[in-house]
KOLRO-574169 format. One record per residue (C-alpha): residue number from 1; x, y, z. Coordinates in steps of 0.001 Angstrom, whole numbers, plus 500000, padded with zeros to 6 digits. Layout:
N
<NUM <X Y Z>>
...
% end
This chain:
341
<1 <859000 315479 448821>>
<2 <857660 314930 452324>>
<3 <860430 314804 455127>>
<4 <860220 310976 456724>>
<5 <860020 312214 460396>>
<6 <858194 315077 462802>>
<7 <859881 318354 462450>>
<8 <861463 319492 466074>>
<9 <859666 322266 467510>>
<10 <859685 325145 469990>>
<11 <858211 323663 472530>>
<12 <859933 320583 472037>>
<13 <863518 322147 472712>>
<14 <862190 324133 476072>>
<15 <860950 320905 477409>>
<16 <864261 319113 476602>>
<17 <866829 322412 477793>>
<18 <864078 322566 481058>>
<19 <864229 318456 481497>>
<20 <868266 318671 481511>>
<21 <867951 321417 483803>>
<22 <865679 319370 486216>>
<23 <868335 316422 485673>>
<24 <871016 318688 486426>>
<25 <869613 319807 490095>>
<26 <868726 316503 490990>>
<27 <871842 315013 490565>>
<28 <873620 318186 492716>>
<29 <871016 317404 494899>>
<30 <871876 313386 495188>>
<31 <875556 314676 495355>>
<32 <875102 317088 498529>>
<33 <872765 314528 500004>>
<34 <875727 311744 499476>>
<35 <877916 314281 501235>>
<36 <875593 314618 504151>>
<37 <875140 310690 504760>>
<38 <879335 310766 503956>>
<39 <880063 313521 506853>>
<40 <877705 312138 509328>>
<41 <878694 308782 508837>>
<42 <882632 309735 509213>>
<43 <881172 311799 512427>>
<44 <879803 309017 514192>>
<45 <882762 306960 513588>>
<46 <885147 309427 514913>>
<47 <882692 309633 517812>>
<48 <882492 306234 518586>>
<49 <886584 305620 518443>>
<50 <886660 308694 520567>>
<51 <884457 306611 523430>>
<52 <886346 303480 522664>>
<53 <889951 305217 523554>>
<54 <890676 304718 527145>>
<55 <889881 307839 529057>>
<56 <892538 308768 531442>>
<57 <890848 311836 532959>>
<58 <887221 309504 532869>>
<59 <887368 310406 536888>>
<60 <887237 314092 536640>>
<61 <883689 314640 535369>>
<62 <879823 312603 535126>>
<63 <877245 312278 536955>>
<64 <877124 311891 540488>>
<65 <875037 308660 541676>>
<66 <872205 309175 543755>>
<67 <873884 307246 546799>>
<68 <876220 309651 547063>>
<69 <874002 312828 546700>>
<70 <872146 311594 549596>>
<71 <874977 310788 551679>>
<72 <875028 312137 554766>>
<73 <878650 312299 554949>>
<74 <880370 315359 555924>>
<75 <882605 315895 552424>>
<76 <885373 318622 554061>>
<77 <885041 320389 550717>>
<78 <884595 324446 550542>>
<79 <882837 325533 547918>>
<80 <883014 329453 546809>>
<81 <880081 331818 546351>>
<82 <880221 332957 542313>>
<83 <879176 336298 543133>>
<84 <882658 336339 545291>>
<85 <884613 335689 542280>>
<86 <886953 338676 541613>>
<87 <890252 339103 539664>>
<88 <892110 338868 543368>>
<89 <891361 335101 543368>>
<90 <893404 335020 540189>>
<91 <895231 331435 540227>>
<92 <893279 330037 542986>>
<93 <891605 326726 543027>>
<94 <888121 326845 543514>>
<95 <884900 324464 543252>>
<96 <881865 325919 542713>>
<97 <877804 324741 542364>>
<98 <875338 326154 540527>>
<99 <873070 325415 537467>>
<100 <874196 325093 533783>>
<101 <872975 328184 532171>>
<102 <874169 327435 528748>>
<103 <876984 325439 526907>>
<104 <878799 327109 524045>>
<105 <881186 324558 521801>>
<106 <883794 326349 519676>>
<107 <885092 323973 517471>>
<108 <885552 320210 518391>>
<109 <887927 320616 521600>>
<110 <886169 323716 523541>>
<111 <883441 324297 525434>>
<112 <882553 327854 527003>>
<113 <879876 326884 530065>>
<114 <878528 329862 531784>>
<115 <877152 328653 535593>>
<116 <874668 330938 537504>>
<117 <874194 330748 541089>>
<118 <871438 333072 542179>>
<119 <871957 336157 540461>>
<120 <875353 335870 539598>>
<121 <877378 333946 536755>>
<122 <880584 332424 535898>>
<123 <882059 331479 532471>>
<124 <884074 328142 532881>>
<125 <886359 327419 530452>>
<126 <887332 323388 528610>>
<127 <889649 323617 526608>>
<128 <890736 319137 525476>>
<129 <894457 319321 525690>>
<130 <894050 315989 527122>>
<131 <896527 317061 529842>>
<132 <893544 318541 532168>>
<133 <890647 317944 530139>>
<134 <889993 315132 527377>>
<135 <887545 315232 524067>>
<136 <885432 312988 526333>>
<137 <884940 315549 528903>>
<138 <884082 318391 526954>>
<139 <882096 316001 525029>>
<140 <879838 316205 528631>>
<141 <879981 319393 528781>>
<142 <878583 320186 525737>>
<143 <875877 317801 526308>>
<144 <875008 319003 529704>>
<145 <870726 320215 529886>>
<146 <869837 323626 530786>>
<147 <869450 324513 534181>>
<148 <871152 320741 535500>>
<149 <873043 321613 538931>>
<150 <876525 320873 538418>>
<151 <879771 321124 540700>>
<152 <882901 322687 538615>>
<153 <886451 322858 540235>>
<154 <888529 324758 538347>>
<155 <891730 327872 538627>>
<156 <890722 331056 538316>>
<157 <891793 333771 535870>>
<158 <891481 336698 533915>>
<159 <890549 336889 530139>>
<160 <892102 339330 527971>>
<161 <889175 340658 526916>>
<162 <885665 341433 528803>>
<163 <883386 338667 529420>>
<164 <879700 339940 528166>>
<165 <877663 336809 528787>>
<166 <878521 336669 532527>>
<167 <878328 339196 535446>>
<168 <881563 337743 536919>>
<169 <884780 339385 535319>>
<170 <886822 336039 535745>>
<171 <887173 332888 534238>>
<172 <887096 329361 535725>>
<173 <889451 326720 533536>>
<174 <888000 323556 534512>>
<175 <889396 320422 535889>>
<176 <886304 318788 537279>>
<177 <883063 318841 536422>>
<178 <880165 316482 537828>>
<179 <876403 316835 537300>>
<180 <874284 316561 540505>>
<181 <871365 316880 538996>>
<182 <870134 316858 535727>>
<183 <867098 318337 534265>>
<184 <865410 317288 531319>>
<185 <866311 318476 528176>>
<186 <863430 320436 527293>>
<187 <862021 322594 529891>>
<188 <858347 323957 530036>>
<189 <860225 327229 530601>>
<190 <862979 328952 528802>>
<191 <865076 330959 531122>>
<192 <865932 333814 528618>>
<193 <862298 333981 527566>>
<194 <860830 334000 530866>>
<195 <863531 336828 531988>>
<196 <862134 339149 529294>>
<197 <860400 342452 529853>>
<198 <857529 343305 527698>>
<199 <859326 346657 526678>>
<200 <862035 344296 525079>>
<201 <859440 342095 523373>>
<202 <857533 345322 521832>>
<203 <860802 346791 520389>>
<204 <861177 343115 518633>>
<205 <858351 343061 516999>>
<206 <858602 346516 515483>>
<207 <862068 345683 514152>>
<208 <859762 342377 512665>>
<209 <861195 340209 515039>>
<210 <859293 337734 517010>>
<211 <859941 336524 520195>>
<212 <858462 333971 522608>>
<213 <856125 335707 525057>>
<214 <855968 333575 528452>>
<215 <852241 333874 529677>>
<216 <851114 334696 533391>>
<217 <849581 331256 533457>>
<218 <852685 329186 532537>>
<219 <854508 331095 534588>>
<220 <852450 329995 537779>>
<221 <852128 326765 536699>>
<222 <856161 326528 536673>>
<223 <856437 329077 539639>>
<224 <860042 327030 540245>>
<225 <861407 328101 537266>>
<226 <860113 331727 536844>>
<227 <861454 332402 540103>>
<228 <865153 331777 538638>>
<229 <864449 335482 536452>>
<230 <867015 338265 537612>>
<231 <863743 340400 538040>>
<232 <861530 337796 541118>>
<233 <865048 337661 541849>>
<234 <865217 341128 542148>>
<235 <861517 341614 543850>>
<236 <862164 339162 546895>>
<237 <865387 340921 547633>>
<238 <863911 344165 547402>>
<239 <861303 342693 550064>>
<240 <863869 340933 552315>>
<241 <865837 344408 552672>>
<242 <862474 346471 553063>>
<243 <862148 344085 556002>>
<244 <865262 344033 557078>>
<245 <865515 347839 557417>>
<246 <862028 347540 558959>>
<247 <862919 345553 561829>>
<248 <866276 347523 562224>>
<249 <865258 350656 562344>>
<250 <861891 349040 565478>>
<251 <864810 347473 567484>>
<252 <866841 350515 567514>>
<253 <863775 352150 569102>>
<254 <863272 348893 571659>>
<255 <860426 347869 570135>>
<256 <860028 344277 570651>>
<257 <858981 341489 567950>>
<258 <855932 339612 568180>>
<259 <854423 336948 566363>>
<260 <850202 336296 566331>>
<261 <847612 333846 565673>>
<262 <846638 333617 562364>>
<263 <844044 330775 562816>>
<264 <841548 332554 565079>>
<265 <837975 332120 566482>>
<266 <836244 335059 565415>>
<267 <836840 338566 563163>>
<268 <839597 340638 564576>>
<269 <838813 343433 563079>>
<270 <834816 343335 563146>>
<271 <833160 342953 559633>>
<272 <832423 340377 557297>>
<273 <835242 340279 555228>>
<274 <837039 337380 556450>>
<275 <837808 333496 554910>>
<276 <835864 331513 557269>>
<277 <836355 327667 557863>>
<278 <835136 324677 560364>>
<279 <837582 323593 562205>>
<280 <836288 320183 563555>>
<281 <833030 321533 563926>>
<282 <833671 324936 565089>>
<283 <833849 328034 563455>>
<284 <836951 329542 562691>>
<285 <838724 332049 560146>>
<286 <842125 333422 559142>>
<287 <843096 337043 561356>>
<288 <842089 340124 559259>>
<289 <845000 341687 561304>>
<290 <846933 341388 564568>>
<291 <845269 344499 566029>>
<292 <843730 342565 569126>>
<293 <847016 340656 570131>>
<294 <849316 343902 569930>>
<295 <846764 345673 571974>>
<296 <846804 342952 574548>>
<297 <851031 342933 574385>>
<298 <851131 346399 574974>>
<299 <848390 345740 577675>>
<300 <850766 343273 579113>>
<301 <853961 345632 579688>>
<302 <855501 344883 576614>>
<303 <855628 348686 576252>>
<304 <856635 348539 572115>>
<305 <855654 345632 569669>>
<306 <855933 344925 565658>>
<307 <855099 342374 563489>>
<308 <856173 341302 560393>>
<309 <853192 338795 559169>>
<310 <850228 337623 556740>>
<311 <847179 338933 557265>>
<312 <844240 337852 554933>>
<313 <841238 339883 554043>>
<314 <838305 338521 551834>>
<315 <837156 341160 550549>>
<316 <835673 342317 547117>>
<317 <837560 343489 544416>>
<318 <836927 345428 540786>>
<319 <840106 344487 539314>>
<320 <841673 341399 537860>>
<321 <844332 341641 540636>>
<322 <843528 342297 544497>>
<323 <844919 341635 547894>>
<324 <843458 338702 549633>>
<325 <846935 337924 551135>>
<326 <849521 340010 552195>>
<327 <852466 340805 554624>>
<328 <852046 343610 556416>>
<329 <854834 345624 558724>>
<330 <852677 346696 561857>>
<331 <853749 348071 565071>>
<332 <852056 349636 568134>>
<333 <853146 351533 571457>>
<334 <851664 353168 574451>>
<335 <851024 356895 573403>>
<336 <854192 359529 573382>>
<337 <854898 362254 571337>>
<338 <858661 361340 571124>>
<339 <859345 357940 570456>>
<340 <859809 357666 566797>>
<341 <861757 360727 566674>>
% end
């Protein structure tokens, strides 16, 4: 006797356990979704009550109107260098500026924000106990951009344990904090890239990590920024102290400072190799070197000169990099066997 209906097979059942399977993960899926729209829904209400509560403390921190930046009003305030920042100011009020270097929440009521102010760095502390600092406040703090120049007055003191993201062994706990200037939220430029050395970037990427490589030409074309990396930070002091020691050492000697033309008539140094312009219809070009005007001080009686100056040389190069422009230490004296000893 035939059977009245179509015999179940195989493939029938896999379809049916794989289509209750699919049904299965799409409903978890619906259900986390629902969660997500649930959590950031209760979020932005808590948010929003939190801005409608009356903020007692709303005069502690913002942003500073422009009226006021420009104001030419002598404030009375002292502000304190971060790289003076030492345990010894322990429990001192102090107000520092500098520029937000990053902005660390931990949980909904603290906000780590590490300042930098040259080379040096300061973790300031906001901790909403709504005595000193409200939810509001660290709210702003937590939304502050990279690299915005902000004012923070705070007391100092010493963590128990040792800060690592800050050169500065002290901690600011904040009770004012106003944004002078605020940058926009994405830079061209990340700091932390930028500040990498290619050494650092190679050992990434043969661990199989990848990380952002900051390219000569961006880095020109944002000079402003690039110039904020501890190493140009590191090159121009180098330079200033190479002068510095420079000079020194020619003073001690009574050698006299001198500064030269650099927008001349003719070639100083004879040659060809020299930027030439017109200069309302006369020739001129930028001084190869100072050699004619030292000879002509020491000429004059000055005895012993130096300069510390540009010179400019156009000449041809066969590498990618060459030396069109340049400061150069020169001196010059009247002939004597002794005087440098």
């Amino acid at each position: 006797m035939a059977s009245s209906g179509a015999e179940e097979t195989p493939a029938d059942s896999s379809a049916a356990a794989i289509s209750k399977k699919q049904a299965k993960k799409e409903a978890q899926k619906a259900e986390k979704l629902r969660r997500k729209q649930e959590e950031a829904v209760a979020a932005a209400a808590a948010s929003a009550a939190a801005l409608s509560e009356v903020d007692l403390l709303a005069g502690n921190y913002g942003d500073v109107p422009m009226e006021d930046i420009q104001s030419k009003r002598v404030s009375g305030r002292r502000w304190t260098e971060i790289g003076d920042l030492d345990p010894p100011l322990a429990g001192r009020t102090v107000l520092v500026r500098g520029s937000a270097q990053a902005s660390r929440p931990v949980g909904k009521k603290m906000v780590f924000l590490v300042v930098r102010q040259f080379t040096s760095t300061v973790q300031c502390l906001l901790n909403a106990d709504q005595v000193h600092v409200s939810t509001q406040m660290a709210g702003f703090a937590k939304g502050l951009s990279r690299e915005s120049v902000v004012d923070v007055e705070g007391v100092v003191s010493i963590p128990k344990e040792p800060i690592k993201g800050a050169t500065q062994q002290v901690e600011i706990q904040v009770r004012k904090l106003y944004c002078i200037n605020r940058a926009v939220p994405n830079l061209p430029i990340n700091i932390e890239d930028a500040a990498r050395s290619e050494t650092e970037i190679a050992k990434a990427e043969m661990d199989g990590e990848k990380l952002v490589r900051v390219g000569q030409d961006t880095r020109l074309n944002y000079r402003v920024l690039d110039l904020r990396t501890p190493a140009n930070q590191a090159i121009f002091s180098v330079q200033s102290e190479v002068e510095y020691i420079f000079r020194q050492y020619l003073r001690s000697k009574k050698f006299r400072s001198i500064h030269t033309p650099k927008l001349i008539s003719g070639s100083s140094e004879g040659g060809a190799a020299v930027f030439k312009l017109d200069y309302k219809g006369q020739p001129a070009c930028l001084a190869q070197s100072p050699q004619l005007y030292k000879q002509m001080a020491v000429s004059g009686c000055f005895g012993r000169v130096f300069e510390v100056g540009s010179v400019f040389r156009a000449e041809d190069s066969y590498t990618h990099r060459h030396l069109c422009e340049l400061l150069a230490l020169m001196l010059k004296w009247r002939s004597r066997s002794t005087i440098l000893r």
